[in-house]
C-alpha positions in Angstrom: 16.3 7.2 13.6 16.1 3.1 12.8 13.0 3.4 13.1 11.8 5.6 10.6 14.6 4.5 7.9 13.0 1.3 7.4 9.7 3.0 6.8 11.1 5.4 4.8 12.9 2.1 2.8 9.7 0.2 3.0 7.8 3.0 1.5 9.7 3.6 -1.1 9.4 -0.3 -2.0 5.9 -0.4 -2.0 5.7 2.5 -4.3 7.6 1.3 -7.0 6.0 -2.4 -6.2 3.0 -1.0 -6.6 3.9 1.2 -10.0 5.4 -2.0 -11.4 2.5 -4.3 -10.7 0.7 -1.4 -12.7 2.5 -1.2 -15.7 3.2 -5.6 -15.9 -1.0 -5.7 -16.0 -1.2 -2.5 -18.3 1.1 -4.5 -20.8 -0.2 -8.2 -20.1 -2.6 -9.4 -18.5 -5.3 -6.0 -19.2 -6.4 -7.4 -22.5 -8.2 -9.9 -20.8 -10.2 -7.8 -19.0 -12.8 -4.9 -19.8 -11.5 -1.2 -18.9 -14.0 -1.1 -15.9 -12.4 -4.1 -14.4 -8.9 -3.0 -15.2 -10.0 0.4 -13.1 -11.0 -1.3 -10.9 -8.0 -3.6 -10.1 -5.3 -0.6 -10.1 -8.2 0.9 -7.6 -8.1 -1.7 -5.3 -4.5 -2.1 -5.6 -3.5 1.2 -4.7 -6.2 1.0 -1.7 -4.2 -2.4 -0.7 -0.2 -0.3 -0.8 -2.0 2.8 1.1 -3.4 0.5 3.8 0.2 -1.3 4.1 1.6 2.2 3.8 -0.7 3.7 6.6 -0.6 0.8 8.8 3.4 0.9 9.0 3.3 4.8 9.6 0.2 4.7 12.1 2.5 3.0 14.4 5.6 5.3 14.0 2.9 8.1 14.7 1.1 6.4 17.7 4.9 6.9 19.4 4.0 10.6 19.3 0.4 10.5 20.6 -0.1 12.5 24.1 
């Protein structure tokens, strides 16, 4: 059960990491930017918190694998 509490934890502080990195450029640092380059870094955000995300919970599931 350890194991998958810290994941749970860990997932649950990426998340909001990611929600707050989000909002800080949405209210700072966007105006410096044009709206295809703000899509773009949220974009490749979120794609960097998925593959942190997947990568911790691939190896909880690779446990399982028969």
């Amino acid at each position: 059960m350890m194991g998958i509490r810290w994941r749970v934890v860990g997932s649950i502080f990426i998340l909001v990491g990611w929600l707050v990195f989000v909002l800080i450029h949405a209210a700072f640092w966007a105006r410096g930017f044009d709206p295809f380059q703000n899509i773009v870094i949220v974009l490749v955000s979120f794609l960097i918190a998925g593959g942190f995300l997947g990568a911790m919970w691939a190896a909880w599931g690779m446990r399982f694998l028969r």
